[in-house]
C-alpha positions in Angstrom: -6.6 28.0 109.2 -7.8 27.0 105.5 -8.9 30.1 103.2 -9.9 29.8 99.5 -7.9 30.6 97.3 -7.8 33.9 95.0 -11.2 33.4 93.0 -10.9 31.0 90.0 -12.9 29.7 87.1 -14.3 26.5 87.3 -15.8 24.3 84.8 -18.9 22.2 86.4 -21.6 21.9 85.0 -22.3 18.2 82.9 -24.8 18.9 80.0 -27.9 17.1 79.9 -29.3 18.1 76.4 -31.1 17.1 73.6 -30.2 19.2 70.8 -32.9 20.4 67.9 -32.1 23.1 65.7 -35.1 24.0 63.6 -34.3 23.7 59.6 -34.5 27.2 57.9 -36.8 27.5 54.5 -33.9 27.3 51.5 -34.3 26.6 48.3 -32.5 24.2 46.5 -29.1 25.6 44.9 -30.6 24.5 41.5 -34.1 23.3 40.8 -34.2 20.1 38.3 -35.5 21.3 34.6 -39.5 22.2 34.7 -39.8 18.6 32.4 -42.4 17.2 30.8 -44.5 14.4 31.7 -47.3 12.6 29.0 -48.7 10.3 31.6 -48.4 11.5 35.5 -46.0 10.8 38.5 -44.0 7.2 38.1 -46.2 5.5 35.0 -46.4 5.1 32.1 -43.2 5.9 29.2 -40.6 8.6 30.5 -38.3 11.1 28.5 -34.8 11.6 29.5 -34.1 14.0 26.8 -34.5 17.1 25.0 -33.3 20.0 22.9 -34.4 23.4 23.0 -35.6 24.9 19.7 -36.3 29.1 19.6 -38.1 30.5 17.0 -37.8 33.7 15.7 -39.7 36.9 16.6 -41.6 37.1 13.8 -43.2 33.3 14.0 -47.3 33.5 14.5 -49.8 31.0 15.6 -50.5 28.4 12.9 -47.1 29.0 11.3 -45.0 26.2 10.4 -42.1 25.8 12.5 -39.3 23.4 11.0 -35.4 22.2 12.2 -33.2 19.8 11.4 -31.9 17.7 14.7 -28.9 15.6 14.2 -29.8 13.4 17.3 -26.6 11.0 17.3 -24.7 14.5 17.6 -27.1 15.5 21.0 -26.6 12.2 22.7 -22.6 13.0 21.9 -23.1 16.6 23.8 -25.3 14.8 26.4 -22.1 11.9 26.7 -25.0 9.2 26.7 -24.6 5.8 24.6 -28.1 4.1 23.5 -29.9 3.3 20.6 -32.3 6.3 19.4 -35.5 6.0 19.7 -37.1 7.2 16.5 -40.5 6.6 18.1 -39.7 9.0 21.1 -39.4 12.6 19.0 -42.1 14.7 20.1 -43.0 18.3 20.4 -43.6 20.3 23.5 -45.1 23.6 23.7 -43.8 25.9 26.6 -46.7 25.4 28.8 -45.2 21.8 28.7 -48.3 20.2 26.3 -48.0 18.4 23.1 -48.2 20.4 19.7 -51.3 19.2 18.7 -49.4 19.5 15.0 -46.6 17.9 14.4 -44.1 15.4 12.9 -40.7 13.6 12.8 -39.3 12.6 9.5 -36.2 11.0 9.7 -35.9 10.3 5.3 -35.6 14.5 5.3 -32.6 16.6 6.7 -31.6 19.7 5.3 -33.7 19.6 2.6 -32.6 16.7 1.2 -33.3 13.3 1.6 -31.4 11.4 4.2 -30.5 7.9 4.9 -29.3 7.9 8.0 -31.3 7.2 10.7 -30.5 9.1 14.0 -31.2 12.6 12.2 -34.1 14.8 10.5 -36.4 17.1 9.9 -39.2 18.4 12.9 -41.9 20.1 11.8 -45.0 21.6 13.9 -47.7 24.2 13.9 -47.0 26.9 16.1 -49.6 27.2 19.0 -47.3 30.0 20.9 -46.2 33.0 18.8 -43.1 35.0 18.8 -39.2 34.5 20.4 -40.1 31.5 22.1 -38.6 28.1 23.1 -40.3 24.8 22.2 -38.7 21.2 23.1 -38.0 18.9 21.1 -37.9 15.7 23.7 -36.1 12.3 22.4 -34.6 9.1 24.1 -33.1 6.2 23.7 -34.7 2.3 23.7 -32.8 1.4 27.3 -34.9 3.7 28.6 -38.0 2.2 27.5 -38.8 2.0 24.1 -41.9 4.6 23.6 -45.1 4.3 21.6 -45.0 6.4 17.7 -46.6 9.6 17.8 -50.1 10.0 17.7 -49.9 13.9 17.2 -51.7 14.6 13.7 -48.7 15.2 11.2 -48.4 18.3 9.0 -47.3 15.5 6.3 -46.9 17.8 3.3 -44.4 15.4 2.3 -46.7 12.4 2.8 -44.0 10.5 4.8 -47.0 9.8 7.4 -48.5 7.3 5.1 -48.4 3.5 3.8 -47.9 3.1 0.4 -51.2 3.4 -2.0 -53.3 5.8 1.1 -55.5 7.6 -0.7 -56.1 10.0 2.5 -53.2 10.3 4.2 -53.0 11.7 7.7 -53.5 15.2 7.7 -55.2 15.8 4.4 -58.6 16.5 4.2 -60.3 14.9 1.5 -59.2 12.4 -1.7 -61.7 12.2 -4.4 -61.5 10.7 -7.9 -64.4 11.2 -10.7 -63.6 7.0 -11.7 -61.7 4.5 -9.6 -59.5 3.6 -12.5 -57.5 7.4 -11.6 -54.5 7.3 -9.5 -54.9 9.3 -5.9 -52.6 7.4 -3.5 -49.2 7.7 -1.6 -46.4 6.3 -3.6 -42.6 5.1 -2.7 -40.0 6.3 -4.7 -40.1 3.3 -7.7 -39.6 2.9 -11.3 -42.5 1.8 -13.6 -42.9 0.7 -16.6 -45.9 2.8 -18.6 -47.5 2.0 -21.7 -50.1 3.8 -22.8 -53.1 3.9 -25.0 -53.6 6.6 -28.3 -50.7 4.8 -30.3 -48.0 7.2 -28.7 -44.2 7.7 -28.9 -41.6 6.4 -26.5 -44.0 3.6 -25.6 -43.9 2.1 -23.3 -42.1 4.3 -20.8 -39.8 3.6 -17.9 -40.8 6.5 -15.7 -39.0 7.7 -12.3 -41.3 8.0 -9.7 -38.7 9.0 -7.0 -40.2 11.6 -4.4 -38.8 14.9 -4.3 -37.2 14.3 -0.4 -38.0 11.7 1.5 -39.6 8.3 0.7 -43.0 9.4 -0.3 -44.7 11.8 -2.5 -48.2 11.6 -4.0 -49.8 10.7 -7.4 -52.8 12.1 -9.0 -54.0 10.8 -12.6 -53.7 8.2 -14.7 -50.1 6.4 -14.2 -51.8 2.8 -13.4 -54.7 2.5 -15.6 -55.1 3.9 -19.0 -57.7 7.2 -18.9 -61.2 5.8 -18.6 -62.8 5.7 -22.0 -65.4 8.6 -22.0 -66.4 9.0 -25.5 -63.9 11.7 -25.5 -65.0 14.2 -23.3 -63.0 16.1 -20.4 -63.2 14.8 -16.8 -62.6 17.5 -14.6 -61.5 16.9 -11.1 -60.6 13.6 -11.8 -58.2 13.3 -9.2 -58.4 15.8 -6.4 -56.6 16.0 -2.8 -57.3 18.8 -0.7 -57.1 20.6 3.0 -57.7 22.9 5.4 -55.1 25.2 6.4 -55.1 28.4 8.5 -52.9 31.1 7.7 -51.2 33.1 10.1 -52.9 36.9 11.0 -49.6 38.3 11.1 -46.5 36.9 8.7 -48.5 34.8 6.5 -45.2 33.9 4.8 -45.8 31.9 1.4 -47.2 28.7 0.1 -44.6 26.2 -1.7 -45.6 23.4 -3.9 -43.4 21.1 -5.8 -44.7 18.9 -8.2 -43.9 16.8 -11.6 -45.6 16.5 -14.5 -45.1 12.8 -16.4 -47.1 11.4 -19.9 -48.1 11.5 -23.4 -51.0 14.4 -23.4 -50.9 18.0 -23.3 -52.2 21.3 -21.3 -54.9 21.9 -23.5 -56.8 17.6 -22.4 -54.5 16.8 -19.2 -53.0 19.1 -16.9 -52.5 19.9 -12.5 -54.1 22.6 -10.7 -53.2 23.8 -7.3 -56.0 26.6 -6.3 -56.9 28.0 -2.6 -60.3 28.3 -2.0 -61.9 31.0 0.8 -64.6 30.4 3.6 -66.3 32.4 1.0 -66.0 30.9 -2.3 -63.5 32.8 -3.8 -60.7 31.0 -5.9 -57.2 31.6 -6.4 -55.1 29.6 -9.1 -51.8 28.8 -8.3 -50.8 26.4 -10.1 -52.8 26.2 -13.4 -53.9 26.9 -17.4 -55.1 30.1 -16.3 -52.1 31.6 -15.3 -50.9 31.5 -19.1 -47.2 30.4 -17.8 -46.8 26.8 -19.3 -43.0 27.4 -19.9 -42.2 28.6 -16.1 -44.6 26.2 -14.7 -45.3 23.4 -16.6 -48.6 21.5 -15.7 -48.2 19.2 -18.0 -46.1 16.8 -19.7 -46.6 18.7 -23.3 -47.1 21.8 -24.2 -50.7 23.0 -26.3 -53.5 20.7 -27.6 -52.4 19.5 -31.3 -50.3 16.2 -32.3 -46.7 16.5 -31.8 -44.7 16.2 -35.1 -41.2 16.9 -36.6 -42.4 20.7 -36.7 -44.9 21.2 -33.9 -45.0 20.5 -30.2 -48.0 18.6 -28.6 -49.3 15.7 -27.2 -48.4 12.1 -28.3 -44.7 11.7 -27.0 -43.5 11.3 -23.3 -42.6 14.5 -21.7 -41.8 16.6 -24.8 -42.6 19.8 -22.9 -42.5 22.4 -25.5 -40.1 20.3 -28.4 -41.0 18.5 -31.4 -40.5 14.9 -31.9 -36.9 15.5 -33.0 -36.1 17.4 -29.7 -36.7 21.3 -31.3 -37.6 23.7 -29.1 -40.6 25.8 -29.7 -41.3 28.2 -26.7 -38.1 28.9 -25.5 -37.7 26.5 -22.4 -34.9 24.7 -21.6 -35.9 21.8 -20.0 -34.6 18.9 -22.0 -37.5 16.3 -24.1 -38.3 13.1 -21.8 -36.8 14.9 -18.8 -38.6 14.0 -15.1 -37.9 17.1 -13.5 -39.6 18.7 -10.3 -41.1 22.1 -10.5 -41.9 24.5 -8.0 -43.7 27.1 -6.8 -43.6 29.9 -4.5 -46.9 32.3 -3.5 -47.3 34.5 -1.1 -50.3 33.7 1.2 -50.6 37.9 2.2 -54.1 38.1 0.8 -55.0 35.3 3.2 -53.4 36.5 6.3 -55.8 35.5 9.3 -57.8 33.2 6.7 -59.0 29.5 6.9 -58.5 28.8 3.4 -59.3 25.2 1.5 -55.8 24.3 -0.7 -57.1 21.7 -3.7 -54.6 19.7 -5.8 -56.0 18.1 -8.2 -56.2 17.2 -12.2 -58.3 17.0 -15.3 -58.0 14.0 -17.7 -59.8 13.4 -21.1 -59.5 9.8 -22.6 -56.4 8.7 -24.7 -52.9 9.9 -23.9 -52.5 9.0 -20.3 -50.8 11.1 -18.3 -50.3 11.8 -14.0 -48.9 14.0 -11.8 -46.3 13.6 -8.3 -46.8 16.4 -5.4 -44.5 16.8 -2.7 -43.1 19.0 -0.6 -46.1 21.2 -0.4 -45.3 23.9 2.8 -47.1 27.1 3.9 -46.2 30.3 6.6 -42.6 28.0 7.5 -40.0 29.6 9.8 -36.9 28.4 11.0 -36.3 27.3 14.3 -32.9 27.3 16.0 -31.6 24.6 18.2 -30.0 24.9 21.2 -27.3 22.4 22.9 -29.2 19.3 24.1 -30.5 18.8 27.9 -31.3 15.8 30.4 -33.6 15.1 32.6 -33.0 16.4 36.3 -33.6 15.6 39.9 -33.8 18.3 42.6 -33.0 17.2 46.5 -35.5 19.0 48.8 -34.3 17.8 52.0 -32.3 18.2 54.1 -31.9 22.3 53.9 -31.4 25.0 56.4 -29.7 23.1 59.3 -29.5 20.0 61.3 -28.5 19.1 65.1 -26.0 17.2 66.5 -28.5 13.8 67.2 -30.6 14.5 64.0 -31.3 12.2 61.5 -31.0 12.9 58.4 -33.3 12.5 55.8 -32.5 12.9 51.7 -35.6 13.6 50.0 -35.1 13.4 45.6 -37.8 14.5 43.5 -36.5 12.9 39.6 -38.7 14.5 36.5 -38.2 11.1 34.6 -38.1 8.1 35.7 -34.6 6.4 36.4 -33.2 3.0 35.2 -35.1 1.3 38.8 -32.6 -1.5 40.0 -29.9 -1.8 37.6 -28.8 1.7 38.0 -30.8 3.3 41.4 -30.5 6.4 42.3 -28.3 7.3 44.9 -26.8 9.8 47.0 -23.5 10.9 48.7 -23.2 13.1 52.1 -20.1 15.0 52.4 -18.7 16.3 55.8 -17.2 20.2 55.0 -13.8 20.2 53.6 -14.6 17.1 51.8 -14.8 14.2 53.3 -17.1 11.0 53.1 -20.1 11.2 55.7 -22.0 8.7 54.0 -21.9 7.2 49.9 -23.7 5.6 47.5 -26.5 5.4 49.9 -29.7 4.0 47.7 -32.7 6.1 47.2 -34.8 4.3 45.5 -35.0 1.6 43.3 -38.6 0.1 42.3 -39.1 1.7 38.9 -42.2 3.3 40.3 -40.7 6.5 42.1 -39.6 9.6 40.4 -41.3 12.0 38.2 -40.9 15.1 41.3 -42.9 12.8 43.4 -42.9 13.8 47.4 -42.8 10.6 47.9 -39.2 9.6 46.9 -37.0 10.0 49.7 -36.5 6.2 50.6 -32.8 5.4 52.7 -33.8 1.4 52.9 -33.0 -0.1 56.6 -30.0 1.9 57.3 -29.9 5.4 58.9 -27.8 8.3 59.2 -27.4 10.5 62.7 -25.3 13.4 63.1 -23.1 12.3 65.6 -23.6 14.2 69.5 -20.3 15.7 69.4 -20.6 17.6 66.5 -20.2 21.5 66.4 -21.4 23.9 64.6 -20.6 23.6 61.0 -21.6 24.9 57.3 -20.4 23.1 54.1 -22.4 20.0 54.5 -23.2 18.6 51.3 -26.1 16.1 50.0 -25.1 14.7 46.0 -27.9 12.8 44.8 -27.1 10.9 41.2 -30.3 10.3 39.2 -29.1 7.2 36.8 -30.7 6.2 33.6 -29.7 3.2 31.7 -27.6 4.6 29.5 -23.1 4.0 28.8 -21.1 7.1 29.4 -19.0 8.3 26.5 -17.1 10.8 28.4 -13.4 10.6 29.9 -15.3 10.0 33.6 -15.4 6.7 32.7 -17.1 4.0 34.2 -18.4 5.9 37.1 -20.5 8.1 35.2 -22.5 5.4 33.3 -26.3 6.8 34.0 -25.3 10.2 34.1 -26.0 12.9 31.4 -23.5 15.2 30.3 -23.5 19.0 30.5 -22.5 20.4 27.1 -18.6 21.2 27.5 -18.9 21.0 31.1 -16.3 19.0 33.0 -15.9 15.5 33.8 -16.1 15.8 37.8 -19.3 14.0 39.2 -21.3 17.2 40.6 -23.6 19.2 39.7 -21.6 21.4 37.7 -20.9 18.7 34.9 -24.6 16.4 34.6 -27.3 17.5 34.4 -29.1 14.5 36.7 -26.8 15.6 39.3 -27.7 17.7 42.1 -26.3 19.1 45.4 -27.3 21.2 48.1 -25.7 22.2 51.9 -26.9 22.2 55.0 -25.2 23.3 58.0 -25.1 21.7 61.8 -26.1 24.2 64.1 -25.0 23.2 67.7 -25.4 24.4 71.2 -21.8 25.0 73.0 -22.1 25.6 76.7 -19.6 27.1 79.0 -19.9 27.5 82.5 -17.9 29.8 84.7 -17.5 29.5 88.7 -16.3 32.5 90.6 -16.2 33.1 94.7 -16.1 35.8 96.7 -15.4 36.5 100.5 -18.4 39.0 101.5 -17.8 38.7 105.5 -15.4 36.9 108.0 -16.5 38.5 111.3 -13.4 40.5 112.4 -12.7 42.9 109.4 -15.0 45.5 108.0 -13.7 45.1 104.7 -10.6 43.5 103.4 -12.2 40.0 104.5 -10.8 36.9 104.9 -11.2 33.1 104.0 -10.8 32.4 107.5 -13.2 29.7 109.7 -17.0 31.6 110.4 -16.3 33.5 107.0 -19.1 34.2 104.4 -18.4 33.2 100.9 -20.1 34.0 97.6 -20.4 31.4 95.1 -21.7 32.6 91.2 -22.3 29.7 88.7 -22.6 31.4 85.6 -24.0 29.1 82.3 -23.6 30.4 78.6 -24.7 29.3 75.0 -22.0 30.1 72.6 -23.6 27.8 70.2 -25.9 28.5 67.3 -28.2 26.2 68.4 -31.0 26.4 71.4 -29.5 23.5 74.4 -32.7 22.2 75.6 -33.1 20.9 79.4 -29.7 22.2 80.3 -28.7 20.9 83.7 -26.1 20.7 86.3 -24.9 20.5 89.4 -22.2 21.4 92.2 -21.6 19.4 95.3 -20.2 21.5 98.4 -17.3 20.1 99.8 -17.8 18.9 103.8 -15.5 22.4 104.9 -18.3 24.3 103.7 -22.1 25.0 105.1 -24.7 26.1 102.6 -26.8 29.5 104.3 -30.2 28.5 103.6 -32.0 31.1 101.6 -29.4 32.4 99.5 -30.2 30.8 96.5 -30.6 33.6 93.5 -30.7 33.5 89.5 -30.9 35.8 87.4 -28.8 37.0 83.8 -25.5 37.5 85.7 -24.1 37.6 88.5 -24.6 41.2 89.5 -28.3 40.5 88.3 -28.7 37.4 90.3 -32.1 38.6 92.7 -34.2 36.4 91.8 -34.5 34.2 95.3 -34.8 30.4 94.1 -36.9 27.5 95.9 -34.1 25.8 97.9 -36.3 23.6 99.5 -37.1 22.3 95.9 -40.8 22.4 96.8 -41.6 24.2 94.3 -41.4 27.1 91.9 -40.9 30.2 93.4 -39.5 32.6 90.6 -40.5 34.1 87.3 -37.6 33.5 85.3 -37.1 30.1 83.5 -33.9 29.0 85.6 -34.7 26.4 88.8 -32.2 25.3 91.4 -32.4 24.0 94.5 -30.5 22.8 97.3 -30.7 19.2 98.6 -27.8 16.6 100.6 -24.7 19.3 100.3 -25.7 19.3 96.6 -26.5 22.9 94.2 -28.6 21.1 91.2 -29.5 23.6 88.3 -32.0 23.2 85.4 -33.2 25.5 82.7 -35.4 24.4 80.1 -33.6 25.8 76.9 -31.4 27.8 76.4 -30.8 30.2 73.4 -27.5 31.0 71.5 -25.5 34.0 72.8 -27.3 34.2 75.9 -26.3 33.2 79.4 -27.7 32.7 82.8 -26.1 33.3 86.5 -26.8 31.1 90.2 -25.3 32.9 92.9 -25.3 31.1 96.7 -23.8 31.3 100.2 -21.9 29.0 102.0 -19.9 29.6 105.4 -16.6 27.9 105.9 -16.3 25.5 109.2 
């Protein structure tokens, strides 16, 4: 006789299952840089660039913020090579809008003029008070070359203006009591003067170099001799003028530097610098009234008689207070015929929270020509500090959480500037944990039209990418997407990095870590593991009351028990066991339930139809046990139990 054999585990069951995990909300291990944008999603000119600049604590609104940027030095901490883009400099709040004020001058760095071209001075009006961060974005021409600022300039220095502008940009007003007076912008130059009143030293090569910078401007009477006006004074011959608005807290000071060039004296020609209230009231700074001639000088001689061998006055060039033969009669030190800039410093504190009118201007008489350089001319400055220099970013959103073993997956990029399109497209790598290459240099994009955080840009071309079926359950996945611009790498990463942008004093490795157009996340693949375990049981033979035996006429129990040890739902799990011919199936004892003790649920072994509450269905057809069971969840299981009698 034939008996089964001690009770064994069998593995039966062939899966049948589509496998979907559902991805998890994650964020992105690093969002791209908030960046700015003049001219909406994929159009228009796009930055690549940018350095933040903190100002101190005590900066208010309508201060003026300055710093010097050496931007040759940020594309070496970026590890970019282009060609600056002088054009590109602009100003961004920290709401991510234009200063409305605000300037590039790239003759002026550190105070000083400058002739080299890929640094200088930024200048703005401060819109947002306090210890905040403003941006100061740049690029470079292989990115696009961009369109010059159309911001209004501060422009005290008058760099933001053509040579011989009477109003230039910024200014307010430029007024002069006869054409034949000078009120214009003016390149640094060297001109020969002559003048009228029989004079000394005459005619005159005079220095008309700016203070910084390439610019400054002239008031008076440097081209044309004084208009003949049967002697009397002209006042306001020559006046410039603006608006400014002084700060409510930290008004700071006002600085103006001018020069003082010509034959007459304080007393017929001399500069005035005044502020003017809302209200009418009218402060000299710069003027006869202040009694100061030998500290401030507002004109080229001191008094109102003839100069002679004994007595200072007007009728030489720039005697300041000497006599003809060079004698010194009030004490200054400034040498006869010198061109020196003056300068003064005033605090603005009775203005604080004032719109004020600032005038520079002169008054002429006829004879003795004389005029008058400004430049320089600053109010309520503070220093901003720059930080190390930053590049644009891109941020994957997709995939994140997890995928299934089937699932295609799908990068989605979102870039903040707009990448070099075909000659350098932006890419991305997939990385299977521990390291290795799923997928490379798989092309995003391409068209020049995408990026900017669009939704949009997530674009794999013709060729897809599927977890494979036979994948298990995994973390570590990794999605590298690589941003490119058209710029040369100058860091050791050579070649491969050309389109990338440098992390200050990162590393050289192409990750996230070292670039800033660089960015990673993970995903996992969450998939379902079945197991299936058969066990029997003899439960009568008919001869013993217990101890039974596998013996011809005897009852045996089978249990088919079905587990997830997955992390991922199986879906339409289903199986089957075939009976071999020794065996007879007892009709009716088809059960399912969570195990095999708890197997009392009585299933539909007919298979004409459902006839149980719980989600499992099996049925009993041609010597054949077939099981199905819609899903099944991780760490959970599910039991059959039947009869069969041996022949």
């Amino acid at each position: 006789m034939s008996r089964p054999a001690r009770p064994v585990v069998i593995i039966l069951l062939a899966l049948l299952a589509c496998l979907w995990a559902a991805p998890r909300a994650e964020a992105a291990q690093r969002s791209a840089p908030a960046w700015w944008d003049p001219d909406g999603v994929g159009s228009g000119s796009d930055w690549h660039y940018r350095i933040p600049v903190t100002l101190p604590a005590a900066s208010t609104v309508n201060s003026t913020a300055r710093v010097d940027i050496d931007f040759a030095a940020a594309m070496v901490q970026l590890g970019i090579s282009g060609t600056f883009d002088a054009n590109s400099v602009r100003v961004v709040r920290p709401n991510r809008t234009l200063a409305v004020v605000q300037e590039y001058n790239d003759s002026i760095y550190a105070g000083a003029t400058d002739a080299v071209a890929t640094r200088g001075e930024v200048r703005w009006i401060v819109e947002d008070g306090g210890a905040v961060t403003y941006y100061v974005y740049f690029d470079v021409i292989q990115n696009g070359a961009k369109a010059a600022s159309g911001q209004t300039p501060v422009n005290g220095n008058f760099e933001h203006a053509a040579t011989g502008t009477q109003l230039p940009a910024g200014w307010a007003s430029a007024v002069t009591s006869n054409a034949l007076y000078d009120a214009q912008v003016r390149p640094s130059e060297s001109v020969s003067v002559t003048s009228d009143g029989n004079p000394l030293n005459n005619p005159q090569t005079t220095d008309g170099t700016p203070k910084t910078g390439a610019f400054s401007y002239l008031l008076g009477a440097r081209t044309n001799n004084e208009p003949a006006n049967a002697g009397a004074a002209q006042t306001n011959s020559a006046v410039l003028t603006r608006t400014i608005t002084v700060p409510a807290s930290s008004p700071g000071n006002l600085v103006v530097n001018w020069r003082a060039e010509g034959w007459d004296s304080e007393n017929y020609d001399n500069l005035f610098v005044r502020i003017t209230t809302s209200g009418g009231a009218v402060t000299e700074v710069v003027g006869n009234s202040l009694a100061s001639y030998t500290t401030l000088p507002n004109s080229p001689n001191i008094g109102g008689t003839l100069v002679s061998t004994t007595a200072a006055g007007y009728g030489q060039y720039n005697g300041f207070d000497t006599t003809s033969s060079g004698s010194h009669t009030a004490a200054m030190t400034v040498p006869q015929h010198a061109e020196r800039w003056w300068s003064r410093t005033y605090s603005l504190a009775a203005f604080a929270g004032q719109t004020v009118t600032l005038s520079i201007g002169t008054n002429s008489t006829e004879l003795y020509r004389s005029w008058y350089h400004v430049d320089d001319i600053e109010w309520s400055v503070v220093a901003g500090t720059a930080g190390s220099a930053e590049g644009f970013g891109v941020a994957v959103t997709s995939p994140l959480g997890s995928l299934a073993p089937g699932q295609t997956v799908r990068v989605l990029a979102a870039v903040d500037a707009k990448p070099a399109a075909a000659s350098n497209p932006v890419t991305a790598d997939i990385y299977l944990p521990g390291g290795g290459v799923f997928a490379t240099g798989v092309i995003l994009y391409n068209d020049g039209t995408h990026g900017d955080g669009s939704a949009n840009d997530d674009v794999w071309g013709s060729v897809p990418f599927t977890i494979p079926l036979n994948t298990a359950s995994s973390t570590g996945w990794l999605v590298r997407a690589f941003a490119r611009d058209a710029t040369t790498t100058t860091t050791a990463a050579g070649a491969t990095a050309n389109g990338l942008v440098h992390r200050s004093a990162a590393g050289t490795t192409l990750d996230m870590a070292s670039w800033w157009n660089v960015d990673e996340v993970t995903f996992s693949v969450d998939a379902a593991a079945i197991s299936v375990v058969k066990t029997s049981s003899v439960i009568a033979d008919g001869v013993n009351s217990a101890n039974f035996m596998a013996i011809p006429g005897a009852t045996v129990r089978y249990c088919v028990t079905i587990g997830n040890a997955g992390t991922a739902t199986a879906i339409s799990v289903t199986g089957s066991d075939t009976n071999p011919a020794n065996l007879s199936y007892i009709a009716g004892t088809l059960k399912s339930g969570p195990s095999c003790a708890g197997a009392t649920t009585t299933e539909d072994d007919d298979a004409t139809g459902a006839d149980e509450s719980d989600p499992t269905g099996a049925s009993f057809a041609a010597g054949t046990i077939t099981i199905a069971r819609p899903s099944l969840a991780p760490s959970t299981a599910f039991a059959v139990t039947y009869d069969v009698r041996i022949n």
